[in-house]
C-alpha positions in Angstrom: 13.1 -1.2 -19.4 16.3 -0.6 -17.7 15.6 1.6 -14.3 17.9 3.8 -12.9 17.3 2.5 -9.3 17.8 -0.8 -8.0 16.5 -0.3 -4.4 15.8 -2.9 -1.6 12.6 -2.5 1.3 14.2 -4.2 4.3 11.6 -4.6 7.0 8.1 -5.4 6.3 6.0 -4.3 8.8 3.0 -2.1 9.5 5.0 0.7 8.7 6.3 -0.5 5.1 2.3 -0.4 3.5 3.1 4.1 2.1 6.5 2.9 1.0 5.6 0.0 -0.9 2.5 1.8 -2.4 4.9 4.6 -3.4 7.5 2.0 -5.0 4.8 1.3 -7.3 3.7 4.5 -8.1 7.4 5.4 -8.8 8.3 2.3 -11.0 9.0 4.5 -13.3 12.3 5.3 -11.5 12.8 2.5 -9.1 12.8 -0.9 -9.6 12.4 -3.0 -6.2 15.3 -5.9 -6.2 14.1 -7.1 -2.9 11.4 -7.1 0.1 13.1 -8.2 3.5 12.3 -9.2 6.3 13.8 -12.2 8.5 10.5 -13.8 9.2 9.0 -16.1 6.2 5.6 -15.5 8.0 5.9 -11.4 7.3 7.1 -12.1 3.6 4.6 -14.2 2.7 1.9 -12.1 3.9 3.6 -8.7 2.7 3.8 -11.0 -0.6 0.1 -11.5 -0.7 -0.2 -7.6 -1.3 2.4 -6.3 -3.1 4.5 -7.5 -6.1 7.7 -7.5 -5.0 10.5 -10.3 -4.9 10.8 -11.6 -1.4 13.8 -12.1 0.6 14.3 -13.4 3.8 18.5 -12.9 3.6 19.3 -9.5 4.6 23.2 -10.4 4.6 23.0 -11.3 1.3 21.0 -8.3 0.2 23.2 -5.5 1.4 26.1 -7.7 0.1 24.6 -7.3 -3.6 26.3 -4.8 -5.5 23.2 -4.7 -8.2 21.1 -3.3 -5.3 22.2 0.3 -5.4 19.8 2.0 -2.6 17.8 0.5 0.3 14.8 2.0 2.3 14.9 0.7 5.8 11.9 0.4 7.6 12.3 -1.5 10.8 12.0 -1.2 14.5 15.0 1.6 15.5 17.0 -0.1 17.5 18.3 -1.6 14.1 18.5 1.1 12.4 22.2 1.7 13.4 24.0 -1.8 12.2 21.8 -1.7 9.0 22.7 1.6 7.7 26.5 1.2 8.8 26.3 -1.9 6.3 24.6 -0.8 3.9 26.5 2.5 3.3 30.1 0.3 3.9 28.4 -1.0 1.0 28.2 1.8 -0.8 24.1 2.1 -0.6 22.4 5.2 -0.5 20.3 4.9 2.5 16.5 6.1 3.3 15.2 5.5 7.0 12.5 5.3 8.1 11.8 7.6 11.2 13.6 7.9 13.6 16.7 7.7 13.2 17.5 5.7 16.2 17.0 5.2 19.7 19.2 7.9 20.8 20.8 11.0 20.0 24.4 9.6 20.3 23.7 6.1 18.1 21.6 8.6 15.8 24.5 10.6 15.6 26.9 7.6 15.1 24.6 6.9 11.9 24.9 10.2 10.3 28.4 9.9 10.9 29.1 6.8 9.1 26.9 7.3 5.9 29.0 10.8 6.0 32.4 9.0 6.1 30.9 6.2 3.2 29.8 9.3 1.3 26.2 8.1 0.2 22.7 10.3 0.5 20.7 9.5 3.8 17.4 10.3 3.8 15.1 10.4 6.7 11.1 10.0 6.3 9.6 13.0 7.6 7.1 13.0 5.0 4.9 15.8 7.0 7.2 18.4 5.5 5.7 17.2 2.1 2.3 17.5 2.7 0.8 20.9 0.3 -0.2 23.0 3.1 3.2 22.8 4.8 5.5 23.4 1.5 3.3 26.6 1.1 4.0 27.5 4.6 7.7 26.8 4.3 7.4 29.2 0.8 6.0 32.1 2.7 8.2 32.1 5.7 11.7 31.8 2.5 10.0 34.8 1.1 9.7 36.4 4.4 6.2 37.6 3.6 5.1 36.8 7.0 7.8 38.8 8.7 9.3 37.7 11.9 8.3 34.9 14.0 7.1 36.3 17.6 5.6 32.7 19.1 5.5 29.6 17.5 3.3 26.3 19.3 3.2 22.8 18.2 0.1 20.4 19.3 -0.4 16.6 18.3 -3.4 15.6 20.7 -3.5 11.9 19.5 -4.8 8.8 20.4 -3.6 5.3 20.5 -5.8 2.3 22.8 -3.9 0.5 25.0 -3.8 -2.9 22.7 -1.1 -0.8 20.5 0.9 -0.5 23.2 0.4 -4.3 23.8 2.3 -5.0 21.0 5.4 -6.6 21.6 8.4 -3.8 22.6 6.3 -1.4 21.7 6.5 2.2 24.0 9.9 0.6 25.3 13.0 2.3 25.4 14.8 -1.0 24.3 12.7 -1.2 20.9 11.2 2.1 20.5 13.7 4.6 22.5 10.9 6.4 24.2 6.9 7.4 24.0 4.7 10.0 22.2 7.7 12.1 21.9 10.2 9.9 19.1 7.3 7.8 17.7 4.7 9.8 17.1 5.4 13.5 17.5 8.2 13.4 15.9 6.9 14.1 12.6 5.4 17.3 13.7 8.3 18.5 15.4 10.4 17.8 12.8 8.3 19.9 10.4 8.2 22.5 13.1 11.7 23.2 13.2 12.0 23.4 9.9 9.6 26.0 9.9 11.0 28.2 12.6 14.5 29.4 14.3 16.0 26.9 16.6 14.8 26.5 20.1 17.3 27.6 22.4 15.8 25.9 25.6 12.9 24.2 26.9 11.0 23.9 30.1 9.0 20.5 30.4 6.8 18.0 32.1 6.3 14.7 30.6 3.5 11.8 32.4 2.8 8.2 31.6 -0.8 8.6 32.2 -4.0 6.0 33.8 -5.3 6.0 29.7 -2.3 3.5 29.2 0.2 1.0 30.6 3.3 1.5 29.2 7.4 2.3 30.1 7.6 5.4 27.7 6.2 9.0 28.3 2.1 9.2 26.8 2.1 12.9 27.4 4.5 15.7 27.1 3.9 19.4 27.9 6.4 22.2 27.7 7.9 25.9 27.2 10.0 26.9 24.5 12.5 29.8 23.7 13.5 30.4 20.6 17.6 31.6 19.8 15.8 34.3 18.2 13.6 35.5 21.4 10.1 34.2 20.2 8.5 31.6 22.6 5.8 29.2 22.1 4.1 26.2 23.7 4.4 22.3 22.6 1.2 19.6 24.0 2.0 16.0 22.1 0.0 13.1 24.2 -1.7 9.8 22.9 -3.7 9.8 25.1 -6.5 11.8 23.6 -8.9 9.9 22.5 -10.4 9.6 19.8 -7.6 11.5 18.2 -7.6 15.3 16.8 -5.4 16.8 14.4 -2.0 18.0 14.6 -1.3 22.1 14.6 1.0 24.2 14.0 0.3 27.9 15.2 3.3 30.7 13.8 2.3 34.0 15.2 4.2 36.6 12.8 4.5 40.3 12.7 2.3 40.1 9.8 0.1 37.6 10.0 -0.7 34.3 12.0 -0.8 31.2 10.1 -2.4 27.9 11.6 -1.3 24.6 10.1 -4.2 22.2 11.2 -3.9 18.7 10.7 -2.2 19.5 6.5 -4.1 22.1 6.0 -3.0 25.8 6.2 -4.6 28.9 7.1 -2.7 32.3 7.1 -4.9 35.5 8.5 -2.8 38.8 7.3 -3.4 41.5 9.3 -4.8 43.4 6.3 -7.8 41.1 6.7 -6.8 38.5 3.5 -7.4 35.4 4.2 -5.3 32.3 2.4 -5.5 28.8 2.3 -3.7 26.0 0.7 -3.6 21.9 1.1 -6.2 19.8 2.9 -6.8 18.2 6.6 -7.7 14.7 7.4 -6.1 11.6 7.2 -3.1 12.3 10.0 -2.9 9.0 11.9 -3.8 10.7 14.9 -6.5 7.7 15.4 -7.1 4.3 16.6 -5.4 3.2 13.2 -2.2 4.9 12.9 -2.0 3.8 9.5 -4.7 6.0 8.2 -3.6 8.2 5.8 -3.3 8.3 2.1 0.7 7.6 0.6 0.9 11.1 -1.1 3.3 12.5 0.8 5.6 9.4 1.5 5.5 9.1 -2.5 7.0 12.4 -2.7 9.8 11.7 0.3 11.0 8.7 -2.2 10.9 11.3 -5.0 12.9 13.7 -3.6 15.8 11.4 -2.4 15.8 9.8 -5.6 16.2 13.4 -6.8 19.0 13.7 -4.4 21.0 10.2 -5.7 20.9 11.7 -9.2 22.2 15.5 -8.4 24.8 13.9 -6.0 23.7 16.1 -3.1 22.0 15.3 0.5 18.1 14.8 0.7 16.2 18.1 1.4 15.3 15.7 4.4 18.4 14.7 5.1 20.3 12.6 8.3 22.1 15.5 9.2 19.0 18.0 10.1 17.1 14.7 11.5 19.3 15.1 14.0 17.8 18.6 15.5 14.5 16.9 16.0 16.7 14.2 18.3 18.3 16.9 20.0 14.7 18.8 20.9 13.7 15.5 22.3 16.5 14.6 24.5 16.4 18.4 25.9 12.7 18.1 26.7 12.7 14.4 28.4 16.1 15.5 30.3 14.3 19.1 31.6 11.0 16.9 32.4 13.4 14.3 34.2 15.8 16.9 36.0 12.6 19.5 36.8 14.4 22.6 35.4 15.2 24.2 32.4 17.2 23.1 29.9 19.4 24.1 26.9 18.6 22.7 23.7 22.0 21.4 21.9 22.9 23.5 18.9 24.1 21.7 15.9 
């Protein structure tokens, strides 16, 4: 059978185990011309799992014109010269988070797939999750009325032999700590859940729990552009690892997302819940969670190819997520206040 997709996985690392599982499920749609990575060692061992063709060329990959979309998955410091290929190339393009070590080279990437004029796609598959698209849907209807404080909390834990790992927690490989490799999922998802922040106040630690260059523990206040505040704790240094949370306290009602799973309390005393906790990745094994909602990522940028249009998830709105994060390190570093960058 003829698929509609041709798409390549470039970079085969711990990372690429929910996309290749949802390439399968997906088959349907996609058809996997290629598994990348540079090292024979990697392919033959990401071989061993998954049926995919193996390819240790990149060049020759992104310079196939039968390959039609690529889903890159390795370390961000790449992330720049692969997607500016690829979408010269005329490749649709979905990254894996983030998007790259800094604001500016992020920005530089969103840029060029612009100018190429292909989709780009960011995995933030947190906004996917049940519980989460329900929240989203209450907050479009407005049912919960205004937003008054919003916090954000990712107590997680990671043992130091992660951060043995070579590059990893650096600001060559990774571009920073807690903040841009873990957290950022759950500040992604809670921006798009509430108004911008306007400005932050923060304190950011490498802690005794770890050696490491990169922050392990962030702490901070925000205001909102629409006058709400709220709170933000994201550390990995909490062992052994608790759920995520999102608290929105409404004029209506407060609604806790804990971990994927929502809980709204009106104030006429109903109580509603939708989607189901466990399985974050907040552990030891930060691969421990199901592929569900990275399945549903692929399926919406796929979605996005055929209807010509940007992902729901796209590169541009990554971007606010970078911006929050470079605000927070910078008021943490500078010991005052700071603006958040509108955009």
């Amino acid at each position: 059978m003829t698929r509609r997709h041709r798409m390549a996985l470039i970079g085969l690392g711990m990372g690429a185990t929910p996309h290749a599982q949802s390439l399968i499920d997906l088959h349907a749609r996609v058809e996997v011309a290629a598994a990348c990575t540079r090292t024979a060692e990697r392919a033959a061992a990401f071989g061993a799992r998954f049926p995919f063709p193996l390819r240790t060329d990149i060049d020759a990959v992104i310079a196939d014109p039968a390959v039609t979309c690529v889903l890159i998955a390795t370390p961000p410091a790449s992330h720049l010269d692969l997607a500016e290929r690829c979408a010269a190339a005329g490749k649709h393009v979905l990254l894996e988070k983030p998007v790259e070590l800094t604001l500016a080279r992020a920005s530089a990437l969103v840029a060029a797939c612009e100018r190429a004029g292909v989709c780009l796609g960011v995995v933030f598959q947190h906004r996917f999750r049940p519980g989460a698209m329900r929240l989203a849907a209450l907050l479009a209807e407005g049912a919960l009325g205004g937003i008054v404080a919003a916090n954000v909390y990712v107590p997680w834990w990671r043992p130091q032999s992660y951060y043995d790992a070579p590059g990893r927690g650096t600001l060559a490989r990774d571009g920073g700590g807690v903040l841009i490799t873990q957290a950022i999922h759950q500040l992604d998802l809670f921006l798009s859940l509430t108004d911008p922040v306007s400005a932050v106040a923060a304190f950011a630690a490498t802690t005794p729990v770890h050696r490491m260059e990169t922050e392990d523990m962030v702490a901070a206040a925000l205001r909102f552009a629409s006058g709400a505040i709220g709170a933000l704790m994201a550390t990995t240094a909490a062992y052994p690892g608790y759920g995520e949370r999102i608290e929105l306290i409404c004029t209506r009602g407060t609604a806790a997302l804990t971990d994927g799973a929502l809980e709204v309390q009106w104030h006429d005393s109903r109580v509603e819940r939708a989607g189901s906790g466990g399985g974050g990745g907040g552990g030891a094994d930060p691969m421990a969670f199901s592929n569900d909602a990275h399945r549903a990522v692929l399926a919406e940028f796929l979605d996005a190819i055929e209807a010509g249009r940007q992902p729901v998830n796209s590169g541009r709105a990554a971007l606010r997520v970078h911006r929050l994060i470079e605000a927070l390190l910078a008021s943490a570093r500078e010991g005052c206040s700071m603006p958040v960058a509108a955009g």
